[in-house]
C-alpha positions as CSV (number, residue, x, y, z in Angstrom):
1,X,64.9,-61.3,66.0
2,X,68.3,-60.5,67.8
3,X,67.7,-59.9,71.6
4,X,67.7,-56.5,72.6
5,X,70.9,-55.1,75.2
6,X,73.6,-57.6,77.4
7,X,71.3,-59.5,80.1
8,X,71.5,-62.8,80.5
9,X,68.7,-64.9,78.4
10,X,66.5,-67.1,81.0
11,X,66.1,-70.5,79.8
12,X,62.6,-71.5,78.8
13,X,60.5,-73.8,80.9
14,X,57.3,-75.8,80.4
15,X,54.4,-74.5,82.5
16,X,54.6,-74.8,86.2
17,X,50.9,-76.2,86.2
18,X,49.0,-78.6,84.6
19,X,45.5,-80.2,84.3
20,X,44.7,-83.1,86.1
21,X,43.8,-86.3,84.5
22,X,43.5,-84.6,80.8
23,X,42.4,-88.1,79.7
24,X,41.5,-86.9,76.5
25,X,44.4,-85.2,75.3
26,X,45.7,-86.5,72.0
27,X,50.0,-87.2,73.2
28,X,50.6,-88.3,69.8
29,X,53.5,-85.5,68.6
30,X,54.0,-84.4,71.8
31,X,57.4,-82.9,72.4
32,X,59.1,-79.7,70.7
33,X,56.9,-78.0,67.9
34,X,58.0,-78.6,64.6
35,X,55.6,-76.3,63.1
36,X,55.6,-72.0,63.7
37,X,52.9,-70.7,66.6
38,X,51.0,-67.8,66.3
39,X,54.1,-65.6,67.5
40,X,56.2,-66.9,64.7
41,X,53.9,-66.4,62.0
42,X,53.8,-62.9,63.7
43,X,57.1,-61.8,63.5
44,X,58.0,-63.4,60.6
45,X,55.2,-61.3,58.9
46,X,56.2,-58.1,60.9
47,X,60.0,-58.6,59.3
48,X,58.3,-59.3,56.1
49,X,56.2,-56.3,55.6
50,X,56.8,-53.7,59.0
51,X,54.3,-51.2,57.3
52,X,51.6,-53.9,56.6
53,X,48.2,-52.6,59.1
54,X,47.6,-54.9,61.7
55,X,45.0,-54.0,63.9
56,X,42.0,-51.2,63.6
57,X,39.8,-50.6,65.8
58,X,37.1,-47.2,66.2
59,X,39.8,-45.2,67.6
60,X,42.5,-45.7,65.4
61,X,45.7,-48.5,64.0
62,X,48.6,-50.0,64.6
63,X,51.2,-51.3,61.8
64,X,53.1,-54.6,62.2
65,X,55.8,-53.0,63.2
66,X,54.1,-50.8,65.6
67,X,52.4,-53.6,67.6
68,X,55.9,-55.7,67.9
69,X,57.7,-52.6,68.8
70,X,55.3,-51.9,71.6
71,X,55.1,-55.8,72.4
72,X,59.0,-56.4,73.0
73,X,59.2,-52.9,75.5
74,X,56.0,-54.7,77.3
75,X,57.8,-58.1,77.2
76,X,60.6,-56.6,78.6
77,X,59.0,-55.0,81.4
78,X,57.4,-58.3,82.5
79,X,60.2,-60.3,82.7
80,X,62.1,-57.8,84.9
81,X,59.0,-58.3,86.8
82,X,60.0,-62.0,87.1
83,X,57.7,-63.1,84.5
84,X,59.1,-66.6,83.8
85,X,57.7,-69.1,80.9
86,X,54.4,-70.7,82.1
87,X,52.8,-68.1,84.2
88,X,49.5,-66.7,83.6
89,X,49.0,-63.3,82.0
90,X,45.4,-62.4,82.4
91,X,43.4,-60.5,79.8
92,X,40.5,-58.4,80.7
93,X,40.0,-56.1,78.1
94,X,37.3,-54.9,75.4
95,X,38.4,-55.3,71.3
96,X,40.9,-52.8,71.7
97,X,43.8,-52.0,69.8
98,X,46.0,-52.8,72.6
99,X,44.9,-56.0,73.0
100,X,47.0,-57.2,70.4
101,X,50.5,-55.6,71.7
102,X,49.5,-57.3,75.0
103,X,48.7,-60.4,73.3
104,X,52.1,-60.6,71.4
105,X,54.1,-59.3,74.1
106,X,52.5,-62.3,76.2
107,X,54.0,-64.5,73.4
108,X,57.6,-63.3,73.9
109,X,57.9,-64.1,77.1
110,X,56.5,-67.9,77.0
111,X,53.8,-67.0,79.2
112,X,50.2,-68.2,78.8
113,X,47.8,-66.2,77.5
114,X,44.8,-66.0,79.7
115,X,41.8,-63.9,78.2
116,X,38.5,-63.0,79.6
117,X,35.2,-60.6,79.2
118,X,35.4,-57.8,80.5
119,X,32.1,-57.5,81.6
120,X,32.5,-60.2,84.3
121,X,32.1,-59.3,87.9
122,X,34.4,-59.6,90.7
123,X,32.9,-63.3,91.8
124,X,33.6,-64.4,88.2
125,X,37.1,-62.8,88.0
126,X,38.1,-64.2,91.5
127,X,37.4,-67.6,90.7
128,X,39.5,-67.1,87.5
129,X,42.4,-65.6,88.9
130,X,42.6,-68.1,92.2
131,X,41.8,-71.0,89.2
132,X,44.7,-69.6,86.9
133,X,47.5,-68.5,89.8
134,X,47.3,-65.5,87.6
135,X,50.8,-63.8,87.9
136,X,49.5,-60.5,85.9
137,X,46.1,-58.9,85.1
138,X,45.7,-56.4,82.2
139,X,42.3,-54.9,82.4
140,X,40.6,-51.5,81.1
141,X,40.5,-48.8,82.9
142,X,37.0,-47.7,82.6
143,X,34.6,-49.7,80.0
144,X,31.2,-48.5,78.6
145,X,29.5,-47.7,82.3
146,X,31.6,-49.5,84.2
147,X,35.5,-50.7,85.0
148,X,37.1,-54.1,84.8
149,X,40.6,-52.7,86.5
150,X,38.5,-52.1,89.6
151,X,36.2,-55.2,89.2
152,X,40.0,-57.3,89.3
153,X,41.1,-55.0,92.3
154,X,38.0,-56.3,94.0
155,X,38.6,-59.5,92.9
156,X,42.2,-59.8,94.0
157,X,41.8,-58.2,97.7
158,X,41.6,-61.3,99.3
159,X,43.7,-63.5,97.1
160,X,47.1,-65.3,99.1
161,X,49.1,-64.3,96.6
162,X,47.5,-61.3,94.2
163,X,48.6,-60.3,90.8
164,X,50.0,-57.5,89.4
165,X,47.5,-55.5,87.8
166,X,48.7,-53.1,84.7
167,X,45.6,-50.7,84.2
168,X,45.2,-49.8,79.9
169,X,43.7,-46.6,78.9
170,X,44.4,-45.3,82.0
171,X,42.6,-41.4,82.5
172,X,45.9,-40.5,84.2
173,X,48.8,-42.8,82.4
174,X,50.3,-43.8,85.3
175,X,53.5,-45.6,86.3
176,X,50.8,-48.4,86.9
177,X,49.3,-48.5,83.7
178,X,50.6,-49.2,80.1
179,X,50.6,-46.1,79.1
180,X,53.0,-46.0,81.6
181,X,55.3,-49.1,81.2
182,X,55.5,-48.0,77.5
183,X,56.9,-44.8,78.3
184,X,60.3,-46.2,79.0
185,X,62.5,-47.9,77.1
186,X,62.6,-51.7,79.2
187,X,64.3,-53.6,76.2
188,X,67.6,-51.7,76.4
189,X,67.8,-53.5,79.7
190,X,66.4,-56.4,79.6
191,X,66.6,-59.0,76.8
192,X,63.7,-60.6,74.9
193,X,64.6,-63.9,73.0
194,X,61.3,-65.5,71.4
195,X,60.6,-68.7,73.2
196,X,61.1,-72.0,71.4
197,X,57.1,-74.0,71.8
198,X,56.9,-77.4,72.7
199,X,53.7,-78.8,71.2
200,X,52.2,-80.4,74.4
201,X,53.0,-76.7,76.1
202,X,49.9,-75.0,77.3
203,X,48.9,-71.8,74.8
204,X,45.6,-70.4,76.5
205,X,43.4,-71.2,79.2
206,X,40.2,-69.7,78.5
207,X,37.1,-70.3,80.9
208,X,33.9,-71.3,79.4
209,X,30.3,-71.1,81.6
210,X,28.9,-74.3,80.5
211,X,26.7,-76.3,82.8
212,X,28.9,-76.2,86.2
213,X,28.0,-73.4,88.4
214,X,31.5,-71.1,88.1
215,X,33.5,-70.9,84.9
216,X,35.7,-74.0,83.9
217,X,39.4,-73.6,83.1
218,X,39.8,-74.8,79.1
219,X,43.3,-75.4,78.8
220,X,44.9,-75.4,74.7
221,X,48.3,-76.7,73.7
222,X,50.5,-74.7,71.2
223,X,49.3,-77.7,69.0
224,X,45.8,-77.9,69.6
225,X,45.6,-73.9,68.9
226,X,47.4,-74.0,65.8
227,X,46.1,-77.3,64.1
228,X,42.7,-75.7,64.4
229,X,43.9,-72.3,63.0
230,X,45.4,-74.3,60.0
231,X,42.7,-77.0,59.3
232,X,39.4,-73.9,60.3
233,X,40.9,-70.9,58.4
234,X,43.3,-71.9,56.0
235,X,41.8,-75.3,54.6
236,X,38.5,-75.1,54.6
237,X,37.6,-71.1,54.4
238,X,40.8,-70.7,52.1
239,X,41.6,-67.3,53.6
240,X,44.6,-66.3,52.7
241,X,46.9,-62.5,52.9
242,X,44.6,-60.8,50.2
243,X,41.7,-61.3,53.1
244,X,40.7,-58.9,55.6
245,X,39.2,-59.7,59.3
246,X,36.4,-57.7,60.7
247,X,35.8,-59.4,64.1
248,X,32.7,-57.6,66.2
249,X,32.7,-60.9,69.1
250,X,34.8,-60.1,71.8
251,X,38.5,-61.5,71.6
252,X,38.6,-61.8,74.8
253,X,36.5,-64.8,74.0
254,X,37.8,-68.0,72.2
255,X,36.4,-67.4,69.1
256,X,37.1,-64.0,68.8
257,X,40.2,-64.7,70.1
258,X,40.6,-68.0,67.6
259,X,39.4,-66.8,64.6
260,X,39.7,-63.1,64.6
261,X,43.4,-61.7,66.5
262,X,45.2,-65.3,65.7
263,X,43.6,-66.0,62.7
264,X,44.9,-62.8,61.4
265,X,48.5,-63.0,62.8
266,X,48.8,-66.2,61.7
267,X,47.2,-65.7,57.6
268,X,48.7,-61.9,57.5
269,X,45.9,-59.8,57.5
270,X,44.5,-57.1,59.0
271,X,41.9,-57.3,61.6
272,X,39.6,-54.7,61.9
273,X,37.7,-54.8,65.6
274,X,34.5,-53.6,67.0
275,X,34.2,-53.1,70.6
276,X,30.5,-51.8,70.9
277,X,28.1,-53.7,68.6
278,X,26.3,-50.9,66.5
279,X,26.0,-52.7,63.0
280,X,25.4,-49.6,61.0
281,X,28.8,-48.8,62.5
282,X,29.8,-52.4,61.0
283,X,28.8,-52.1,57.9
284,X,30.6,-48.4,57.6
285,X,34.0,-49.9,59.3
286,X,33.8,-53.4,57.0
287,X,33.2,-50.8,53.4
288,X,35.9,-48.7,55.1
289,X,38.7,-51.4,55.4
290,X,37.6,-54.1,52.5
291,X,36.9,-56.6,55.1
292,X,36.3,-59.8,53.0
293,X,35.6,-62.0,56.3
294,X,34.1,-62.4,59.6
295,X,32.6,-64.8,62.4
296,X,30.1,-64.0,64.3
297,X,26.8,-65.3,66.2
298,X,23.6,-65.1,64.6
299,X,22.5,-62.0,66.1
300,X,25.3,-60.0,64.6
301,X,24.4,-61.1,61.0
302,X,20.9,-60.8,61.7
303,X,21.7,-56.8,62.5
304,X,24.0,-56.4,59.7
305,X,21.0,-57.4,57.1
306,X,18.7,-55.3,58.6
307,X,21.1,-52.1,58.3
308,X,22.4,-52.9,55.0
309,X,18.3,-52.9,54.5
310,X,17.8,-49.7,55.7
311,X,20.8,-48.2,53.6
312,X,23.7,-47.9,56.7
313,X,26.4,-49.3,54.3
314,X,26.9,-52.5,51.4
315,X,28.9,-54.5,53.4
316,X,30.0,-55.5,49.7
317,X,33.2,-56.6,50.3
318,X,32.3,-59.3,51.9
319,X,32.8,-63.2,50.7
320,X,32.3,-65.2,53.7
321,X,30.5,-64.9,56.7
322,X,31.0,-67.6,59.6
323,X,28.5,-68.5,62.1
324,X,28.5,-70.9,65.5
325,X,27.9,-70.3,68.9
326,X,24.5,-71.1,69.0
327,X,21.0,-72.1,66.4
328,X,21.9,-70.9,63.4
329,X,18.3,-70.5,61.3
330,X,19.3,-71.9,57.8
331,X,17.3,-69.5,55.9
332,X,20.1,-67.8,56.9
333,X,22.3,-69.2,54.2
334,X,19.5,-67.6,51.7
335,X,19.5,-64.2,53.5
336,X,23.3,-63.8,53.3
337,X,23.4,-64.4,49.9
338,X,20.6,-62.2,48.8
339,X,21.6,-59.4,50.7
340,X,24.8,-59.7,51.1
341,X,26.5,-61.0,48.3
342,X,28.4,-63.1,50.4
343,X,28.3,-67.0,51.8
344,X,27.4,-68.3,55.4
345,X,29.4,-71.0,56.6
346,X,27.7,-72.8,59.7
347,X,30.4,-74.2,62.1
348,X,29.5,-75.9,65.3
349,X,32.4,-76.9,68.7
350,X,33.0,-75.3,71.9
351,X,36.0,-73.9,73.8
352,X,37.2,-77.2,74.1
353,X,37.7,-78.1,70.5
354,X,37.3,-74.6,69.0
355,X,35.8,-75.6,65.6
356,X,35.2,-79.6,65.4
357,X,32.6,-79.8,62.0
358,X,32.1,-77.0,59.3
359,X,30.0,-76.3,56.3
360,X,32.3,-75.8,53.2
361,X,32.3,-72.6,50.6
362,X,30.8,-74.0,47.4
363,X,28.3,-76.4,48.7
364,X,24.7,-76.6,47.4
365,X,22.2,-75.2,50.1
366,X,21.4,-78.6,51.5
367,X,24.8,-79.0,52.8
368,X,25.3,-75.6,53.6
369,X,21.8,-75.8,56.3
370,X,23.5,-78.4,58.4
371,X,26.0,-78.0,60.7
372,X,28.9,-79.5,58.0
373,X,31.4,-82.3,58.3
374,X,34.4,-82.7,60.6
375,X,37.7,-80.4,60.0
376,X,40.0,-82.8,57.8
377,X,42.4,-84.7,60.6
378,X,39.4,-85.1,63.1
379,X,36.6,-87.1,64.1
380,X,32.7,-86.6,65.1
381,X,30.2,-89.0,65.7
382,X,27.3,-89.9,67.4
383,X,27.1,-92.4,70.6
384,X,24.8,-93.8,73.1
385,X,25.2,-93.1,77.0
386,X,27.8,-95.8,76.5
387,X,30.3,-94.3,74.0
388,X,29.0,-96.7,71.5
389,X,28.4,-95.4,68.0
390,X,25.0,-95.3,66.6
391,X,24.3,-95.5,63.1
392,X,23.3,-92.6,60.7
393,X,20.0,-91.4,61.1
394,X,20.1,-92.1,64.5
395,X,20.3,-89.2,67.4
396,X,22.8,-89.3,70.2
397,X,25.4,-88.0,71.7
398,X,28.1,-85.3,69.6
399,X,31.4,-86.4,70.5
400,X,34.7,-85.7,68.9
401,X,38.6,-86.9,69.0
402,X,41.8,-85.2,67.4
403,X,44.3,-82.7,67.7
404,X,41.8,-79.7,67.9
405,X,40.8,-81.2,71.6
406,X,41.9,-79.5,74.5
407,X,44.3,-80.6,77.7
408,X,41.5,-80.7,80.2
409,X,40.0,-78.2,82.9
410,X,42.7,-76.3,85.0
411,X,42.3,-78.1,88.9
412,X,39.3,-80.2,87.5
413,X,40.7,-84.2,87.2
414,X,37.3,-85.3,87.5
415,X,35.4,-82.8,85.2
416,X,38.2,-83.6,82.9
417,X,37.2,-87.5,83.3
418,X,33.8,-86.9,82.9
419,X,33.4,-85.0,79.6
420,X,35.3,-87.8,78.1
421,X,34.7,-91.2,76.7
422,X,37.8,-92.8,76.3
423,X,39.8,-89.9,73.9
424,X,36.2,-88.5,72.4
425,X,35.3,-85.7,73.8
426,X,31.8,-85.5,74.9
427,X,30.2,-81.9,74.1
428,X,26.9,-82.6,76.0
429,X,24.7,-81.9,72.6
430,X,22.4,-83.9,70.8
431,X,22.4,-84.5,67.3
432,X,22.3,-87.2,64.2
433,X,25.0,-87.4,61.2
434,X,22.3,-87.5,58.0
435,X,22.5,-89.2,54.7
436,X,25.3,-87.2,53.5
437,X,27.8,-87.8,56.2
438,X,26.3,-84.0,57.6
439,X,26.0,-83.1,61.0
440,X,23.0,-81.9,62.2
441,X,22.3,-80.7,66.3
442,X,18.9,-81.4,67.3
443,X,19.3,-80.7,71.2
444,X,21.3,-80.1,74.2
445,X,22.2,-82.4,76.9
446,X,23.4,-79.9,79.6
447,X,21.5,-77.4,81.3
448,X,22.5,-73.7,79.9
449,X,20.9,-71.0,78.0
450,X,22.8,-69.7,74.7
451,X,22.1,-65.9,74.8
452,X,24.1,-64.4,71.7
453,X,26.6,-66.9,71.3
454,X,27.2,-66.8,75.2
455,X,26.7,-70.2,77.3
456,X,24.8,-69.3,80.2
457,X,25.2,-71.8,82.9
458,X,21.5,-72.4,85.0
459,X,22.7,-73.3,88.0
460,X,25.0,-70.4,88.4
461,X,22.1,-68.1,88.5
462,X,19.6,-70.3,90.2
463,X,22.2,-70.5,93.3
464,X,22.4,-66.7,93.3
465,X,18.3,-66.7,93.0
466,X,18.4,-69.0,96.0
467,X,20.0,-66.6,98.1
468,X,17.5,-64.0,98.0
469,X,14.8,-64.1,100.7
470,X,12.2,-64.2,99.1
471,X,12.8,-66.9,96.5
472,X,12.2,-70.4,98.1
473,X,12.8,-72.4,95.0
474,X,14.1,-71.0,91.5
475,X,14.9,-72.4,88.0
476,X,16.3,-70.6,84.8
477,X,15.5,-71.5,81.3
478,X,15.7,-70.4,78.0
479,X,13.3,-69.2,76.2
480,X,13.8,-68.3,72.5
481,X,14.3,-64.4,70.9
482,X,14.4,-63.9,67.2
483,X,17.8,-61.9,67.8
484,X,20.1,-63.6,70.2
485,X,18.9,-66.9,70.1
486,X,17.8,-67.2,73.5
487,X,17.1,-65.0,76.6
488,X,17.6,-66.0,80.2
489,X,13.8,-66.8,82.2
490,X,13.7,-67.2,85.9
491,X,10.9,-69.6,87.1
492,X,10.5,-69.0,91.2
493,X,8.4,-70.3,93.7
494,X,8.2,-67.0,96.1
495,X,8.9,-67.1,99.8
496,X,5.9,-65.2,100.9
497,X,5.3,-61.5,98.9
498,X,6.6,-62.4,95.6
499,X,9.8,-60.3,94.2
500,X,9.6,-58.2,91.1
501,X,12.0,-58.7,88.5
502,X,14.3,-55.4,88.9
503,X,14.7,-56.5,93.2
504,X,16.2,-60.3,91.6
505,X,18.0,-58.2,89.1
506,X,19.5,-55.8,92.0
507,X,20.2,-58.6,93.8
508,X,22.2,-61.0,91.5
509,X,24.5,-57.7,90.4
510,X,24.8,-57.0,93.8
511,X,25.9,-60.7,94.1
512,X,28.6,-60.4,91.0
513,X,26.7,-61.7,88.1
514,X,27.3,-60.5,84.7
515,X,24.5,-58.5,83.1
516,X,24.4,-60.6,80.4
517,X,23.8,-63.8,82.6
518,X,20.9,-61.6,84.2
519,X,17.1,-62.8,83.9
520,X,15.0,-60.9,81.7
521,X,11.8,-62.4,82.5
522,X,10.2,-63.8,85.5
523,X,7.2,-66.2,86.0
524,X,6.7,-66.9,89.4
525,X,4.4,-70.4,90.1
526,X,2.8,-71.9,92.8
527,X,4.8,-74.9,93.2
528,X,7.4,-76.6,90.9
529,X,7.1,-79.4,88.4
530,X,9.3,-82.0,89.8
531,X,10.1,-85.9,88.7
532,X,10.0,-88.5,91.2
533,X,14.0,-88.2,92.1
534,X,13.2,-84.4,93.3
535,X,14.8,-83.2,90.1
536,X,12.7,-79.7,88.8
537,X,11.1,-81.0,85.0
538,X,12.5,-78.1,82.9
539,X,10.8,-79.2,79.8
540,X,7.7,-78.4,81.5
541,X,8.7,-74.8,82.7
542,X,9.5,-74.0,79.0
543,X,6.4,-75.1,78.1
544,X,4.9,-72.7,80.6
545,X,6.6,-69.5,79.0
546,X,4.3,-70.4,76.1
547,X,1.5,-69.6,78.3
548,X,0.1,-66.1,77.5
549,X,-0.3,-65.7,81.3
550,X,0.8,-62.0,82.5
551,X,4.4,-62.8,84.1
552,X,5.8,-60.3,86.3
């Protein structure tokens, strides 16, 4: 692509920050990228075939052309905004169209992209924008009932040095929103040369709630992003230009993000979002657009099922359904094929290493209702509290090394340190590698609740619970729902008149928490089960939700 008017080209840099102590990066390759990023693949396929669709969402599409056309005037405008190669361009939007001209325009400028929910509240978002040194925030206007744009103003008041927030789907279009910047014509001005990526370069910081009490900063090379793109999607799905993406999970999320919007620039196909789960609407947008794959948590294809039951749509087009996040019940497998006429494909990793182990298409059922075998070029295995392997049969620890592994956690040297033995990667989950070389996750070493494919840490919650004044001690456990998995219990030993559930509600919103992090039970107890170190036996409170008690 030929840069666009006579300003000077500024030279790209590597990122201006880095994680501490990423001790289990994989260096080996590190240096410039011999192999096309995401952007490439992009623009190569937008020179290719301008009128190919790229994105759809409920409110209409964008062409190839469209998006990279919209993408350069938004590059544009960043860098005479002093955008410079390394900063942080923050995400906060719903599966919009727009995300992807953000997303690319991102790209063109060498920034990194940064992208989270846009249902988190303004504690959440402060964190990650003080984490990230965010330079700019793109963030909806207004959002089912609420609005992330004013959820990052919030969140940026107090910050030393805020960002600059760019508000999409403005109601008024304003010089402040992208409406807005699009409006005039930035790359006659300014010139926008596609950045040359070095492997080791950071791609995406994404921040995961896993057992610490605030979101952690997950940190991706260029080359950890793409080797999982090509080992996930094109080697072991096979998906290839004649495929179609429907992607309902939020891409503001790493697998959404992953395997739906890169997946699909990468490949060349279309993606097809959904911002507000409805999946009679699914079924009607996948018939609508051919959409031959997704990946999704278990609740999603759950619903699908049930309203290709009741007669909302076929879904026939589909041929392979992916599935991680969380349990995956391997009847499942069955269910999908019956009713579907399609395959599930179990996948089980984390931010950290995307997808680490996979099911494969074509396997007989008792390989398909595990959670599969490493991606080729990587390692899993299973390890005592030592980092010693332990023989098949045996459960342990899941750990995993390769070139899927991220940097380490933005500011974090010592969480880095921790969730590594030596260059394994230690995911905190318990599980055994069976007879066939399959693994198979039988537990979870850290302390979170999985609510719809959404890690939910405890502690996060309990030390919002804590704060209320009638809570003297609190726990939260998972307890599990047919649909989502798990849903989120809070176990509290009341500081005189016991609260109700709707006051601890009020009062963790009030505090910042994300409704889907929210309680949505109570049990309130006399007195806590404890161990003899003081720590609050968990095992024994899930027990307890057994209990057909009354609960409050």
């Amino acid at each position: 692509m030929e840069p666009a008017g006579d300003a000077p080209v500024t030279e790209t840099v590597p990122p201006t920050r880095r994680p501490d102590a990423a001790a289990g990066a994989d260096s080996e390759g590190a240096g410039p990228w011999t192999g096309p990023t995401w952007l490439e693949h992009f623009l190569r396929g937008a020179a290719d075939h301008p009128d190919a669709t790229a994105v759809v969402d409920e409110g209409g599409s964008l062409t190839r052309s469209e998006v990279l056309g919209a993408a350069r005037r938004l590059a544009a405008y960043l860098l005479s905004r002093g955008a410079v190669a390394g900063d942080v361009v923050t995400l906060v939007l719903p599966n919009w169209r727009e995300f992807a001209v953000v997303h690319a325009a991102v790209g063109l400028t060498g920034c990194v992209v940064n992208p989270v929910l846009p249902t988190l509240g303004a504690r959440d978002l402060r964190h990650v924008l003080a984490t990230a040194g965010s330079r700019f925030v793109f963030a909806a206007g207004r959002h089912r009932s609420g609005s992330p744009a004013e959820q990052v103003r919030l969140a940026a008041a107090d910050l030393a040095d805020p960002p600059e927030i760019v508000v999409v789907r403005a109601d008024d279009g304003a010089a402040g929103s992208l409406e807005g910047v699009l409006a005039l014509p930035w790359e006659e001005t300014v010139a926008v040369v596609p950045p040359v990526a070095d492997a080791s370069a950071w791609d995406t910081i994404t921040f995961t709630s896993g057992t610490e009490a605030l979101p952690k900063g997950v940190v991706h090379s260029h080359r950890s992003t793409m080797f999982g793109i090509d080992a996930y999607s094109r080697r072991v799905l096979g998906l290839t230009t004649e495929d179609s993406v429907f992607m309902p999970s939020p891409i503001c999320h790493a697998s959404g993000l992953q395997w739906g919007l890169r997946a699909a620039a990468v490949i060349g196909m279309p993606l097809v979002l959904q911002d507000r789960w409805d999946a009679a609407t699914a079924l009607r947008l996948i018939d609508a657009h051919g959409c031959t794959y997704t990946l999704a948590a278990t609740p999603f294809i759950v619903d699908m099922i049930a309203a290709r039951r009741a007669g909302a749509g076929s879904g026939a087009s589909l041929r392979c359904l992916a599935s991680g996040g969380a349990p995956v019940p391997r009847h499942l497998v069955v269910d999908v094929r019956e009713e579907l006429g399609a395959e599930l494909l179990v996948c089980f990793g984390a931010s950290e290493t995307y997808v680490a182990t996979a099911t494969r298409p074509g396997s007989p059922d008792h390989l398909l209702m595990t959670d599969g075998v490493p991606l080729p070029g990587t390692d899993t295995r299973i390890v005592d509290e030592l980092g010693e392997p332990l023989p098949a049969g045996t459960d342990g620890e899941i750990v995993t090394r390769g070139p899927h592994v991220f940097l380490g956690y933005l500011g974090d040297p010592e969480l880095t340190r921790r969730s590594f033995h030596g260059s394994w990667y230690r995911f905190g989950d318990v599980g055994r590698i069976d007879e066939n070389g399959c693994l198979r996750v039988t537990g979870r070493i850290k302390d979170i609740v999985i609510r719809g494919g959404e890690n939910i840490s405890a502690r996060e919650v309990e030390d919002l619970l804590l704060t209320h004044p009638g809570v003297r001690q609190a726990a939260v456990v998972g307890y599990p729902d047919a649909r989502l998995g798990e849903r989120c219990c809070a176990v509290i030993v009341p500081e005189g008149p016991p609260p109700t559930l709707p006051d601890l509600v009020d009062h963790l919103t009030a505090g910042g928490l994300a409704r889907f992090k929210l309680p949505e039970r109570l049990r309130v107890v006399d007195a806590m089960p404890m161990t003899a170190t003081g720590k609050i036996r968990k095992a024994e409170l899930r027990g307890l939700l057994l209990d057909p008690v009354p609960e409050t």
